[in-house]
Structure formats: C-alpha cells, structure tokens
C-alpha positions in Angstrom: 10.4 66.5 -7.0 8.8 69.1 -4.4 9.9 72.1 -4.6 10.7 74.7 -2.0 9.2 77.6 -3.3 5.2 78.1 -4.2 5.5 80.5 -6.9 5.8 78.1 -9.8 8.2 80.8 -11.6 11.3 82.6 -9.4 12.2 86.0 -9.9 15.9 85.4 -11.6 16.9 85.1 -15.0 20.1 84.0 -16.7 21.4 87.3 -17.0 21.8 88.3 -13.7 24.3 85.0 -12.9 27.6 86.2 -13.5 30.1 83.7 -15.4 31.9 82.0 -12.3 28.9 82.0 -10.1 28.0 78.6 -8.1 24.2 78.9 -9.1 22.0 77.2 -11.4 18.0 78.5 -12.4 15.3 76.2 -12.6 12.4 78.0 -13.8 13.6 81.0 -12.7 15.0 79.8 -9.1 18.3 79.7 -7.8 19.5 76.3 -7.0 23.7 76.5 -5.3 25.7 73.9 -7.2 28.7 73.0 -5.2 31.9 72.9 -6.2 33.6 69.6 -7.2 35.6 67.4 -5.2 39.3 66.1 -5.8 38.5 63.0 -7.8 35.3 64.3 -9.3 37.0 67.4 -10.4 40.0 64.9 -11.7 37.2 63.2 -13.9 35.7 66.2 -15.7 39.7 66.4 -17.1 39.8 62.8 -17.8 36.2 62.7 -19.5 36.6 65.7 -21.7 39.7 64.8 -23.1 38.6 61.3 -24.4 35.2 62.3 -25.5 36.8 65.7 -27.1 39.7 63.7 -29.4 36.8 61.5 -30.8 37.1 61.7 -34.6 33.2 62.2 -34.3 33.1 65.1 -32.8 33.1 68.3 -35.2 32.3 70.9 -32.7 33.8 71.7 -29.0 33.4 70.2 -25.8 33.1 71.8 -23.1 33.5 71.5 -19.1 30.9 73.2 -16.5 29.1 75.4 -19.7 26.4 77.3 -18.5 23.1 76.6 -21.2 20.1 79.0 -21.0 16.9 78.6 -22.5 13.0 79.1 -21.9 13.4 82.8 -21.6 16.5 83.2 -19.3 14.2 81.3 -16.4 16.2 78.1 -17.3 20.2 78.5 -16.3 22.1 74.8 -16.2 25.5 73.6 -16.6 26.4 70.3 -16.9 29.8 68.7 -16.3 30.3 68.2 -20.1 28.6 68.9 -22.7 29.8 67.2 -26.0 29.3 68.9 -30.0 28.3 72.0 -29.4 29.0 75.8 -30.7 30.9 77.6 -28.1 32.7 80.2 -29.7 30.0 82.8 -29.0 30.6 84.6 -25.6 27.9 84.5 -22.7 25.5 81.5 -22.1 25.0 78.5 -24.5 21.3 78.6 -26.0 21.5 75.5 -27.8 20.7 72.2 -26.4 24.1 69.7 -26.5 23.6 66.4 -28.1 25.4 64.5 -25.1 25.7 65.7 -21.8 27.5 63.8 -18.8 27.3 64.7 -15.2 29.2 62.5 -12.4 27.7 61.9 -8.9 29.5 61.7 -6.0 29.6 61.4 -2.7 26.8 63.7 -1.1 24.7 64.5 -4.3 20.9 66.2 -4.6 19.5 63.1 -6.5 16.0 65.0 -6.4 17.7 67.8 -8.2 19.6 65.7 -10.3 16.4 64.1 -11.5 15.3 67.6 -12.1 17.8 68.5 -14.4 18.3 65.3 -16.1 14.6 66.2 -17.1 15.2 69.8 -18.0 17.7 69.1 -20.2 16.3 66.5 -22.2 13.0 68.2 -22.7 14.7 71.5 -24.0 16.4 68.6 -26.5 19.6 67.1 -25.7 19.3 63.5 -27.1 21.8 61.3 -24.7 22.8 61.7 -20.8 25.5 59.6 -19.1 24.9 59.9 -15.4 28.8 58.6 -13.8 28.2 57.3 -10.6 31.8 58.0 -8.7 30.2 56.2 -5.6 29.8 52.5 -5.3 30.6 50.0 -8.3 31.4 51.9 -11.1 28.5 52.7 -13.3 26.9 54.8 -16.2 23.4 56.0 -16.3 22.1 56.4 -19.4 19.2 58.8 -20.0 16.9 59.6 -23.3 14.2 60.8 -24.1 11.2 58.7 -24.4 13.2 55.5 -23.0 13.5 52.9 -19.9 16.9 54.1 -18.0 20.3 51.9 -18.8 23.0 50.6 -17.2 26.3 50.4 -18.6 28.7 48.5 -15.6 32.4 49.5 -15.4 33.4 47.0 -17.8 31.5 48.0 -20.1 31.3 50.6 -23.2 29.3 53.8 -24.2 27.7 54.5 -27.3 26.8 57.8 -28.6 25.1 57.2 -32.2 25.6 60.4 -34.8 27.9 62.4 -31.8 30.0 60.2 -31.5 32.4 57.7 -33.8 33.8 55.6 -31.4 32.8 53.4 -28.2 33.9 55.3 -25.3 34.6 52.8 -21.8 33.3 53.7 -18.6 36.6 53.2 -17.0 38.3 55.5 -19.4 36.0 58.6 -17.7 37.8 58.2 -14.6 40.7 56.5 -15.1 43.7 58.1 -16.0 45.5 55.4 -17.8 42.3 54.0 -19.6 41.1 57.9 -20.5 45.0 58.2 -22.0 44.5 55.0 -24.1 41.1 56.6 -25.0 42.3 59.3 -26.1 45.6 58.4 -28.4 43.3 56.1 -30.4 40.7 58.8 -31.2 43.9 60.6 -32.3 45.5 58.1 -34.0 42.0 57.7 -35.6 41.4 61.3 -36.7 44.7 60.5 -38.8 43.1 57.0 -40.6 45.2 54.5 -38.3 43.2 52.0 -35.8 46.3 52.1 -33.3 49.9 52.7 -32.6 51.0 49.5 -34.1 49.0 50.2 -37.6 51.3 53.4 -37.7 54.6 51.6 -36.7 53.3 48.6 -39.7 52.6 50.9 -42.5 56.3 52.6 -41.7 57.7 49.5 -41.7 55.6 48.3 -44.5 56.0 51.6 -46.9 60.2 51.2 -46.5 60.0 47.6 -47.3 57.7 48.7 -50.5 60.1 51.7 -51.4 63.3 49.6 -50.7 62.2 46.9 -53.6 61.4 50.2 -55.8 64.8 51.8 -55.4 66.6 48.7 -55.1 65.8 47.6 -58.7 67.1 51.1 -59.7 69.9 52.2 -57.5 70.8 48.7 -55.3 68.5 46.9 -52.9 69.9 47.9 -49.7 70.3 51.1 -50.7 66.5 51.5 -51.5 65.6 49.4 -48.5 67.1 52.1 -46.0 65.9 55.2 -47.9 62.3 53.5 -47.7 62.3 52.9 -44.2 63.3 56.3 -43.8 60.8 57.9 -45.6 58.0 55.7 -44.1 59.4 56.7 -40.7 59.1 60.1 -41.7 55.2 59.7 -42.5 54.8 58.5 -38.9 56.5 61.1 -37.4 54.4 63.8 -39.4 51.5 62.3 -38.4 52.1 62.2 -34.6 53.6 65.7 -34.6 49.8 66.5 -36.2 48.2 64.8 -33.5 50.1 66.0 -31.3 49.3 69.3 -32.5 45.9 69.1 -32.6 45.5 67.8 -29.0 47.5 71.3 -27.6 45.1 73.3 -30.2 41.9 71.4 -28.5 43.4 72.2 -25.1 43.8 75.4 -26.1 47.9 75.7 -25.6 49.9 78.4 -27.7 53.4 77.5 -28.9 56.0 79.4 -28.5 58.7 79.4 -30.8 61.2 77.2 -29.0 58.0 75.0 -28.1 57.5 74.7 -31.7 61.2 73.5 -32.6 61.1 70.9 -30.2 57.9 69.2 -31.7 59.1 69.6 -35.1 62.8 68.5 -34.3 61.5 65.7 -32.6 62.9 62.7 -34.7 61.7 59.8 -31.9 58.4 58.2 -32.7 58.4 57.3 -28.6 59.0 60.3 -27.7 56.2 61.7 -29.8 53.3 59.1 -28.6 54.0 60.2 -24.7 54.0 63.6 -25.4 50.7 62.8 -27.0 49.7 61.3 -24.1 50.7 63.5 -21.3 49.0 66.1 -23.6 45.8 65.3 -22.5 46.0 66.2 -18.5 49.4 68.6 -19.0 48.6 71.7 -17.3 50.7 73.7 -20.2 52.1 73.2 -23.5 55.3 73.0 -21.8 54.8 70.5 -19.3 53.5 68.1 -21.9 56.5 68.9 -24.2 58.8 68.5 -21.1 
C-alpha cells in the first residue's frame, strides 16, 4: 500500500485519540474510520452475540475496541475482537486471538489490507473478513498462510478460541445468529439443543415416576418425576438466560428478577433467551 505521507512515522500517538474518536494510527498516522452503516452496524450486534455465548470463550468480546501497541504509534479497532481482557480502562494492549471486520459497500481495501497485516504481525492468530457486498463470504486471514474462503453456506472454525463452528449466515442474519446463539447457551449448560433439555425432563420424570411408584403408587411417582425434571429445565434456562443479560451487561431490578424466577413456562423462557441477544434492555427482552 502507498502511503500518503513521506515521513515513515506520524506525529500522533494513542494517547492523544480520545475514546469515541473516528480515527485510527498506523505508525503514528491518523487514518478517519467511518462510521457504520444500517446493516453493517446491525451485524456487529448479530456477530458479537453468537461468537460471545460460545462455551469457548473464557474472556470478553468486544465491539469497535481500540488496541494500541508498538509504542502508542499503532491505534486500531476492529469490529470484534473475540477472548480478550477488557476489564482494564483505556486502550487494549494485547493482541486478540480472533478478530472480524465486515466490508461493505464503499470500503478502503488498501487500508484494509493494511490493517489486516498490522494486526496479525503484532499477534492475533485468526481474521474473518465478512464481505456484506456481493455473495455472502468470509475471508479468512492467518499468519503465515494462503487466504480462505468460507461461502455463505458454509461454517467458521476458530481452533483453541473457539468451541463451536460458527456459520457465516449466523453473522448477519438475525434468525441464524439467534439459533447460534441459544445452542452455545444451551451448550455452556451440557445440552446439544433444546430438545436434549425437553428429553432429559421428560426422561428424568419417567426415571423418578418408576422410583416413587414402587414406594408410594406409580402414578403418583410418575407426576412428581415429571415435575421435578421440569423443574431442572426451567433452572437451567433461567441460568442461561441469566448469563446472556450478565454478558450484555443488563442489571435486574427487582421486579425484573421476579419475573425470570417466577417464570414457570419453559417457552416462555427459550424466547426470552432469544430476544436476549439483540434486546436493547433487560426489560425489553423480559417483555
């Protein structure tokens, strides 16, 4: 990529951007990032919601975090970055293990090229590229190999970041993110879907009905033990539940909190978990 500038190295560093700023450095250069469109903005939602449930990933994920290294010269800020610490205030130094950017309509590709190299020579080990123009596709960058192409139909693979296969469609789509997403949650709590959680229910009161029924009558037995497998499934949705408003970062107030743990409907329960992805409160998803 050719440059603008001669001076090899620009006169700003990392802590003169202010949090909020549309500005990236490359070796100490201002470069204006613009803001993101309707759809693309609409993906960095969809995208970090499905890749942030994954039972995976131990750290945060994050949306548009600003990573400095080499110095302060080097300021970028991908559209997600995946396993990284970012409890500390001020600018990321550490390089994230996967980072995804989506191209649109009207991108830099020279400065995309320039950051895409940037980043993987300060040591992040996998970048997906999302091309939002065109037939749906992923880029996928790393260091040291030949470029791939993963079509819209197909799946991504993150080895040691991630645990699950993440489809391309699911980091745009709303419907495929949601289905995404309540499997890595349903998965965080040891079931491979919503039908392994409605089996073992059913399975656990058929098992406790034959115990109590030898003691105390079979029918008898048969209904407390669908009850109390019931119970198990609703505890573990409320905790998925839970933990998807925690990741979003949603407080509950009180009344919030009786109505998830009143909740008695397993339905009910599995779309609140699912409108908890894009909800823009705690309340709207418990709605």
């Amino acid at each position: 990529m050719t440059r603008p500038w001669s001076d090899p190295v620009g006169p700003f560093r990392a802590d003169q951007i202010h949090e909020g700023s549309h500005y990236e450095l490359s070796q100490g250069h201002a470069i204006h990032c613009m803001t993101a469109g309707g759809r693309h903005g609409s993906a960095h939602v969809l995208g970090s919601g499905v890749l942030d449930s994954d039972p995976g990933v131990t750290q945060q994920v994050g949306v548009d975090v600003g990573i400095e290294w080499n110095n302060g010269k080097n300021l970028r800020a991908p559209d997600i970055v995946v396993g990284m610490d970012l409890r500390a205030p001020g600018w990321a130094k550490q390089a994230p293990p996967l980072a995804v950017e989506y191209a649109d309509a009207g991108q830099d590709e020279a400065e995309l090229r320039e950051k895409i190299a940037e980043l993987l020579e300060f040591g992040t080990r996998i970048i997906w590229v999302v091309r939002l123009t065109g037939p749906l596709r992923v880029e996928v960058h790393e260091p040291g190999m030949a470029l791939r192409i993963v079509h819209g139909d197909g799946e991504l693979h993150a080895p040691g970041i991630l645990q699950n296969p993440v489809p391309v469609r699911a980091l745009i789509d709303r419907d495929a993110a949601h289905e995404a997403t309540l499997r890595n949650l349903l998965a965080r709590e040891g079931y491979t879907s919503l039908d392994a959680v409605r089996s073992e229910a059913r399975e656990e009161g058929q098992l406790e009905g034959r115990q109590e029924g030898r003691q105390e009558g079979r029918q008898e037995g048969r209904q407390e033990g669908r009850q109390e497998g019931l119970e198990r499934a609703l505890a573990t949705a409320r905790a998925a539940l839970q933990a998807q408003l925690d990741a979003r970062g949603f407080t509950l107030t009180p009344s919030l909190t009786a109505r998830l743990q009143g909740c008695d409907d397993l339905t009910t329960l599995m779309r609140w978990l699912t409108r908890a992805v894009t909800s823009p409160s705690a309340a709207a998803a418990l709605d």
